[in-house]
DOZA-391486 format. One line per field, with one value per residue (C-alpha): residue number from 1; residue in three letters; chain; x, y, z. Coordinates in Angstrom, 1 decimal, m for minus. Each point is the difference from the previous one (the first is absolute). Layout:
DOZA-391486
nr: (NUM;...)
rest: (Ala;...)
kette: (A;...)
u: (X;...)
v: (Y;...)
w: (Z;...)
This chain:
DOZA-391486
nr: (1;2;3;4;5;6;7;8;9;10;11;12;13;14;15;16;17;18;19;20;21;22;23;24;25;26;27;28;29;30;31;32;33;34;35;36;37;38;39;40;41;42;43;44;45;46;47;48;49;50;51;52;53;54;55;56;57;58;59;60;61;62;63;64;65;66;67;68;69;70;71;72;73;74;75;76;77;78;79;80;81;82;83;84;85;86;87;88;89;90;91;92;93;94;95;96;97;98;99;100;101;102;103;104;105;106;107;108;109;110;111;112;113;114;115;116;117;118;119;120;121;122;123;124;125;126;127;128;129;130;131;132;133;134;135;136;137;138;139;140;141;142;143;144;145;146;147;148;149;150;151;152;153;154;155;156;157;158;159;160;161;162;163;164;165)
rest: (Unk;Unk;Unk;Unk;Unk;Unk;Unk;Unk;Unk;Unk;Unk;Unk;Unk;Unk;Unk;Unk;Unk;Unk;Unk;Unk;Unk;Unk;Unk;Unk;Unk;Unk;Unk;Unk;Unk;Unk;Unk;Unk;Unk;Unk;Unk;Unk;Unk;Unk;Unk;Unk;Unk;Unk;Unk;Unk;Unk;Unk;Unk;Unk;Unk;Unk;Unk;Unk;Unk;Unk;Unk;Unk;Unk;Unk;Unk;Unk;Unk;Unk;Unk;Unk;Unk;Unk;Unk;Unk;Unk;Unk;Unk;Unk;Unk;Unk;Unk;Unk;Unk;Unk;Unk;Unk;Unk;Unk;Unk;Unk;Unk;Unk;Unk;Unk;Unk;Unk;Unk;Unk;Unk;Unk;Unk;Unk;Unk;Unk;Unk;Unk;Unk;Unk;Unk;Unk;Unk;Unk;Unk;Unk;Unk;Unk;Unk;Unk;Unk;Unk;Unk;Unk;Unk;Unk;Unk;Unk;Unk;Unk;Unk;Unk;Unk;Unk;Unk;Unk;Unk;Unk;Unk;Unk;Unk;Unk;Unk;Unk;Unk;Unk;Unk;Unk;Unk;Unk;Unk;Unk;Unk;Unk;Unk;Unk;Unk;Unk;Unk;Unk;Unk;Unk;Unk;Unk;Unk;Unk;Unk;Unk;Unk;Unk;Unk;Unk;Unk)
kette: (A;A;A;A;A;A;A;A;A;A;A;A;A;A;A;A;A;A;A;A;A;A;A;A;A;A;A;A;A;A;A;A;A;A;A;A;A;A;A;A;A;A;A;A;A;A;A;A;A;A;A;A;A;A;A;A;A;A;A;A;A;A;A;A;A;A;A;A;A;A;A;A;A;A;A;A;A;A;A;A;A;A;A;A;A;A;A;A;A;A;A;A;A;A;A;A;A;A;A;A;A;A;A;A;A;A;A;A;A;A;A;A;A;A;A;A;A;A;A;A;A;A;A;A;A;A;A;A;A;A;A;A;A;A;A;A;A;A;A;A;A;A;A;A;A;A;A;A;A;A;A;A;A;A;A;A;A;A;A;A;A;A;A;A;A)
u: (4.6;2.7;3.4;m1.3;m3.0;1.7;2.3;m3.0;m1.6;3.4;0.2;m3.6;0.5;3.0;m1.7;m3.0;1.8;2.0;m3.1;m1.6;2.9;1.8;1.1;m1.9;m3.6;0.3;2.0;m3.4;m2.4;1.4;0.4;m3.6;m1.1;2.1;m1.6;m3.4;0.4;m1.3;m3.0;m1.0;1.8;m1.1;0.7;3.1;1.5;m1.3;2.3;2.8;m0.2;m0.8;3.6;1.6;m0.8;0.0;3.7;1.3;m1.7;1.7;3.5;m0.2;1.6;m2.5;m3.3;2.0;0.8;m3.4;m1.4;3.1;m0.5;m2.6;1.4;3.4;m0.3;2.7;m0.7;2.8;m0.7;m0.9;2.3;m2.9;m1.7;3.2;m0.5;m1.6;2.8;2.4;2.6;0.4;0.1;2.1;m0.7;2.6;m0.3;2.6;3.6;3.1;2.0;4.0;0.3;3.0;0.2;m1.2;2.0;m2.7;m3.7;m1.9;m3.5;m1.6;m1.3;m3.2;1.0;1.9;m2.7;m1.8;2.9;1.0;m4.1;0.2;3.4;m2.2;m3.0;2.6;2.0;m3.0;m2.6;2.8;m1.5;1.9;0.4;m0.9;1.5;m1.4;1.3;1.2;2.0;m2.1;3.1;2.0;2.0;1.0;m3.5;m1.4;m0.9;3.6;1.1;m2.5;0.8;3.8;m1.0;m2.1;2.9;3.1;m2.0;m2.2;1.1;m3.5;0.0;m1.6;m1.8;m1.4;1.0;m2.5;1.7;m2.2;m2.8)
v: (63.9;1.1;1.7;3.7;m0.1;m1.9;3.2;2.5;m1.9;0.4;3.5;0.6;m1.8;2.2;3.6;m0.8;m1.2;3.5;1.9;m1.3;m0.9;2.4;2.8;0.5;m0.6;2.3;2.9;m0.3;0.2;3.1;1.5;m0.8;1.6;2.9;0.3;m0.2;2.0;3.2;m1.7;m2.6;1.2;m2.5;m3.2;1.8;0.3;m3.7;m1.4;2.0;m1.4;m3.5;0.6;0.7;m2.0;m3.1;0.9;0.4;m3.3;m1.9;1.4;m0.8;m3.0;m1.1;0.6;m2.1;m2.6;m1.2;0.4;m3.1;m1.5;m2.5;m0.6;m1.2;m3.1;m0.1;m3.0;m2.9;m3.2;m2.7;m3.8;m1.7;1.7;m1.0;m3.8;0.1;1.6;m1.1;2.6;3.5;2.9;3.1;2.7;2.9;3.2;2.1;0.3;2.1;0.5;0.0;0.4;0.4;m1.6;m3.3;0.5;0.2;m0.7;m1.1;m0.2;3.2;0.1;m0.8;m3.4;m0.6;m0.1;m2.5;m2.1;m0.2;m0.6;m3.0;m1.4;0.4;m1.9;m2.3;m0.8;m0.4;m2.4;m1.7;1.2;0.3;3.7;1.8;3.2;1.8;3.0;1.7;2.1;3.0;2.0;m3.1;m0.1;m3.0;m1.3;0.5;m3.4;m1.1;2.8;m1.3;m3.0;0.5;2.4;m3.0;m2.4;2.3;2.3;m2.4;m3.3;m1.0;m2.1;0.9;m3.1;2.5;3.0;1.9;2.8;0.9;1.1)
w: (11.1;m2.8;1.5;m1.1;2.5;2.6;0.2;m0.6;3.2;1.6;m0.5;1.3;2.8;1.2;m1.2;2.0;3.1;m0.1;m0.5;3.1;2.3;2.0;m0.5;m3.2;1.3;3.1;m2.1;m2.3;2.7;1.2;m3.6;m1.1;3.5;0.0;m3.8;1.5;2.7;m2.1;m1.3;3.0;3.1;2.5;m2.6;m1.1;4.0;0.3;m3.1;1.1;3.6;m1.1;m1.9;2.7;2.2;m2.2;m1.2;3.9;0.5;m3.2;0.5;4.1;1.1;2.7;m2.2;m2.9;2.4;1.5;m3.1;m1.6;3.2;m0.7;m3.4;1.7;2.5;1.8;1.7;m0.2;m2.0;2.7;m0.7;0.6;m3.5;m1.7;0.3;m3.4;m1.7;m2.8;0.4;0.8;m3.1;0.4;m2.2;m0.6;2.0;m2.5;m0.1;0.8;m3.6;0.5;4.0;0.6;3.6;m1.6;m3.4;m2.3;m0.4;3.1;1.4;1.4;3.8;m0.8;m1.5;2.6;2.3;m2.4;0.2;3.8;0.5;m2.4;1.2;3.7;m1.5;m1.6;3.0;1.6;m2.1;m2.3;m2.8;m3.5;m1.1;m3.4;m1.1;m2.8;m1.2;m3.5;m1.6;m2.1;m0.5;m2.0;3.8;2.1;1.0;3.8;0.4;m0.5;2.4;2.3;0.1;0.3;3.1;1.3;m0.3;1.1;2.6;1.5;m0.5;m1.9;m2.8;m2.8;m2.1;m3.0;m1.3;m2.4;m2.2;m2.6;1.4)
């Protein structure tokens, strides 16, 4: 596949997915049903309150919730299924560019979980520790800040640092 239709494919990809995500795909159910209404009264009122009733549903957080539920485990990785590890990988969350109260770049919160998690697992298997993390913006990378959070904030040391990813 040449560049040109790897970005045509791209493109595709995001026009659909805002045609039939919300709140695109509920706003067109009610337009096509309040267009129908005049014609087909009874399919028209269905559309329009298959709209509605979709788009409360999307933008809801307790509908959206059990419906990422079973797509998010939360369940906690047991020691005993780390025996047959090598060492564990900590991919970057994002970062926080020029905060102040750190003097400059740091990681962002939800990094930071990804860190104190793996200098837990860490801590608690013996297990050497990865960071990967790069820099798209030509900025110090995230796996260096990551590790230099690792090593100053929790004491972890940090065997291999993977910036260019």
């Amino acid at each position: 596949m040449d560049f040109d239709t790897a970005i045509a494919l791209f493109w595709l990809k995001k026009l659909i997915s805002v045609l039939i995500l919300p709140p695109l795909m509920p706003f067109a159910l009610i337009l096509i049903g309040l267009l129908m209404g005049r014609r087909r009264p009874r399919s028209g009122r269905t559309l329009v309150w298959t709209g509605l009733v979709s788009g409360l549903l999307l933008i809801t957080p307790a509908p959206v919730g059990l419906l990422l539920e079973p797509l998010e485990p939360r369940q906690p990785l047991s020691l005993s299924a780390a025996t047959d590890a090598q060492a564990i990988v900590i991919l970057g969350g994002g970062r926080m560019s020029n905060a102040p109260e750190y003097g400059g770049d740091t990681v962002n919160r939800i990094t930071l979980e990804r860190l104190r998690y793996g200098a837990r697992l860490s801590r608690q298997t013996g297990l050497p520790i990865l960071v990967s993390g790069g820099a798209p913006s030509g900025e110090i990378p995230e796996a260096i800040l990551m590790k230099s959070s690792l090593e100053e904030d929790f004491g972890v040391r940090v065997r291999w640092t993977e910036p260019s990813s």
